[in-house]
Residue frames as qw, qx, qy, qz and C-alpha x, y, z in Angstrom:
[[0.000, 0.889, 0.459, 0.000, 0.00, 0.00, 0.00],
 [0.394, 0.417, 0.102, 0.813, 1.37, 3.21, -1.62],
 [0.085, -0.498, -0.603, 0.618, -1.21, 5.18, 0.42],
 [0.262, 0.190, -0.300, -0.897, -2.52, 6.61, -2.92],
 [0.601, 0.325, 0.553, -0.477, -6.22, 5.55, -3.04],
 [0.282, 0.118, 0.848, 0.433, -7.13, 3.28, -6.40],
 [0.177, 0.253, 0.007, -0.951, -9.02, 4.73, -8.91],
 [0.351, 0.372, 0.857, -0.063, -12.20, 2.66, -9.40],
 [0.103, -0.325, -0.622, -0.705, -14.67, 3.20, -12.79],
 [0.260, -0.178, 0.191, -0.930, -17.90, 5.20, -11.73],
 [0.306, 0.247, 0.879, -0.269, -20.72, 2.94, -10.21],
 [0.222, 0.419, 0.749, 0.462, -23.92, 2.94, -12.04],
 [0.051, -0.845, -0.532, 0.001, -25.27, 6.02, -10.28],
 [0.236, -0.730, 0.113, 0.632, -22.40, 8.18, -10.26],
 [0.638, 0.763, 0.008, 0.103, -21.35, 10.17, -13.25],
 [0.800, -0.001, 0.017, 0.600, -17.87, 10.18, -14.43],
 [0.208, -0.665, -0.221, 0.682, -16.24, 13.49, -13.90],
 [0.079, -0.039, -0.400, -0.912, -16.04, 14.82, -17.50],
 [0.052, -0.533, -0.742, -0.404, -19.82, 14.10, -17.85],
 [0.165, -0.713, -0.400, 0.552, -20.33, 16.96, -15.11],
 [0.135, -0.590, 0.179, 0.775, -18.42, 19.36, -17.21],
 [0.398, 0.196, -0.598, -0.667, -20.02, 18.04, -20.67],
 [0.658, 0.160, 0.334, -0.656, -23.41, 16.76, -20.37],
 [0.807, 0.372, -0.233, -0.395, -23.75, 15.49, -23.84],
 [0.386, 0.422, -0.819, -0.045, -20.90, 12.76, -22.98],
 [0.510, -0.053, 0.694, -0.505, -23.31, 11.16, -20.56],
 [0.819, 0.195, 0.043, -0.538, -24.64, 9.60, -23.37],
 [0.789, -0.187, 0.569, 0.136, -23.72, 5.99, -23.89],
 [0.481, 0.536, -0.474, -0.507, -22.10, 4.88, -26.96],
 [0.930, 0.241, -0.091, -0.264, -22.25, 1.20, -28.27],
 [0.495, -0.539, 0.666, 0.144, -19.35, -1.25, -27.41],
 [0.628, 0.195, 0.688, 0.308, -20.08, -3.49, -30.62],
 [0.129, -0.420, 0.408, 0.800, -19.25, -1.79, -33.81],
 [0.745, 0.358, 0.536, -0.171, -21.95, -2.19, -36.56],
 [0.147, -0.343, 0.596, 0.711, -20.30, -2.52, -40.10],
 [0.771, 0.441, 0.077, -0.453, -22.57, -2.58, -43.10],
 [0.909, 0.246, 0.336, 0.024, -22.16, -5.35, -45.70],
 [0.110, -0.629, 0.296, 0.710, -19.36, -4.80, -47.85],
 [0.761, 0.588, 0.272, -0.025, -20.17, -4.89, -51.90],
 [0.421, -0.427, 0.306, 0.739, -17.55, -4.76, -54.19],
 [0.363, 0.790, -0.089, -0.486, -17.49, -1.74, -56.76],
 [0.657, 0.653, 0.283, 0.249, -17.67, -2.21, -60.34],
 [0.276, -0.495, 0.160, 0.808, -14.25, -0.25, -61.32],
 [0.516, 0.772, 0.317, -0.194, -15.22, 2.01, -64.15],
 [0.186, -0.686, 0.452, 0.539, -11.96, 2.14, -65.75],
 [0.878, 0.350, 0.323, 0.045, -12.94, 0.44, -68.66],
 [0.700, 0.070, 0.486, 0.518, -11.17, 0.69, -71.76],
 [0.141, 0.702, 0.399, 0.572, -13.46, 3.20, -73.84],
 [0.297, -0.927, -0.231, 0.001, -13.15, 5.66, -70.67],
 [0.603, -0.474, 0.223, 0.601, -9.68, 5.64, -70.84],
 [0.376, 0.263, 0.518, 0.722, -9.40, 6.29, -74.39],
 [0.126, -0.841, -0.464, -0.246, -12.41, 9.10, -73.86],
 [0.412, -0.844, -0.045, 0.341, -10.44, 10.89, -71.08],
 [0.503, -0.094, 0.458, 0.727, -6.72, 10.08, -73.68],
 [0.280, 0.660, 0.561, 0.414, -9.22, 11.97, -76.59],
 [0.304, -0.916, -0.251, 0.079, -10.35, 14.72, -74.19],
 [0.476, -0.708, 0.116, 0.509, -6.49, 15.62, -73.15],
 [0.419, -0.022, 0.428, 0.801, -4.57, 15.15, -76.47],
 [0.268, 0.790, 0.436, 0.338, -7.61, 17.49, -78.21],
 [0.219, -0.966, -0.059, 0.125, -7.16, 19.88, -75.33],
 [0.384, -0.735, 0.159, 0.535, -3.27, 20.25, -75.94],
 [0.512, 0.249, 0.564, 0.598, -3.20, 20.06, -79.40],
 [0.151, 0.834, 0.334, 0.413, -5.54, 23.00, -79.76],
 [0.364, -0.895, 0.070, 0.247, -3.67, 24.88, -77.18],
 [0.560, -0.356, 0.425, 0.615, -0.41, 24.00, -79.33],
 [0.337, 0.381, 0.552, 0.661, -1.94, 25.32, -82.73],
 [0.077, 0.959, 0.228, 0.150, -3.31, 28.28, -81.10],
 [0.335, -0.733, 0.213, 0.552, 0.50, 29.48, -79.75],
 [0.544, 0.061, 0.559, 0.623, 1.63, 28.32, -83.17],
 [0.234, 0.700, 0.551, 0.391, -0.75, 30.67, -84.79],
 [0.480, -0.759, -0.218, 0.383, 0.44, 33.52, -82.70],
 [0.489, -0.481, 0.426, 0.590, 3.64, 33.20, -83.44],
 [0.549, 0.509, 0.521, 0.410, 2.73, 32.98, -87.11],
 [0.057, 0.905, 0.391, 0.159, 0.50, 36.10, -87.09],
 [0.117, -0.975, 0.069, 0.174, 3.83, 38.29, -85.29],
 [0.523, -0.321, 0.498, 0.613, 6.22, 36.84, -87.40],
 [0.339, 0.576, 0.571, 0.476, 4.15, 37.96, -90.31],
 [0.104, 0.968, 0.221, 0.051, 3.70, 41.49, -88.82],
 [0.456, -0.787, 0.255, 0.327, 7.02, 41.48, -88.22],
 [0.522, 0.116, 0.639, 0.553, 8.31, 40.17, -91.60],
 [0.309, 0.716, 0.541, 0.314, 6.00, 42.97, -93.09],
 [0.155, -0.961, 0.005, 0.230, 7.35, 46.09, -90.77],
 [0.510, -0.635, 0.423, 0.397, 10.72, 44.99, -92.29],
 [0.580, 0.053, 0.482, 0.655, 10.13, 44.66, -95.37],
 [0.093, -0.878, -0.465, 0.061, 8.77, 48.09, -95.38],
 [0.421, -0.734, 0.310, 0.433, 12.09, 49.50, -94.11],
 [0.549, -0.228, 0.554, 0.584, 13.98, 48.01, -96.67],
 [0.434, 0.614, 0.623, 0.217, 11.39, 49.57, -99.30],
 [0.050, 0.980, 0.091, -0.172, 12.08, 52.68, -98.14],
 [0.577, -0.540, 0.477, 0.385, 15.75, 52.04, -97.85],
 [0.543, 0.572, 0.613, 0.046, 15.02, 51.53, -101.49],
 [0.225, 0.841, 0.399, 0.289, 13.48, 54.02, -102.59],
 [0.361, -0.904, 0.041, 0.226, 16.04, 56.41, -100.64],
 [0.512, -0.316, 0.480, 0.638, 19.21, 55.02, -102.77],
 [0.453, 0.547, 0.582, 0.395, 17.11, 55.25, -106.28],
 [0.169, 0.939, 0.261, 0.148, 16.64, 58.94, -105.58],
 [0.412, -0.726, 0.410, 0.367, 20.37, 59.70, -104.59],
 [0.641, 0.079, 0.696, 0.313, 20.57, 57.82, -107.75],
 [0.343, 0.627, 0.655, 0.247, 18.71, 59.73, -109.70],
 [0.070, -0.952, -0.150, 0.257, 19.99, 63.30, -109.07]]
């Protein structure tokens, strides 16, 4: 004997001491677990969903790769056109030193 009193489980009329300080834990809870049935799932990876999702992605980056491509087109054409602009003038600036 330590002379520290054992700590015994509450009798059936006392309440354990959290349940003073939280009511709602006075309520009992079930000691057996109830598990439902288990069914096994149907996986839905088929085949044709894979290929559906493979469709879905390569459209999406293909059209995302032919719209940068078309970008680029559209400012290498405005940019192939501001230069050859220059060089018209550039041109047309020697012909008339030329021509005096």
């Amino acid at each position: 004997q330590s002379g520290v009193a054992e700590r015994q489980p509450p009798g059936p009329g006392m309440l354990h001491p959290t349940m003073r300080v939280f009511p709602r834990a006075a309520r009992g809870f079930s000691t057996v677990a109830v598990t439902p049935p288990v069914t096994p799932k149907k996986s839905k990876n088929t085949f044709t969903s894979r290929l559906k999702a493979f469709s879905l992605g390569f459209t999406a980056a293909s059209l995302g790769g032919f719209g940068l491509a078309y970008q680029q087109l559209q400012a290498s054409a405005a940019e192939m056109m501001t230069e050859i602009e220059k060089v018209e003038r550039r041109q047309a600036e020697l012909e008339e030193k030329l021509n005096r």
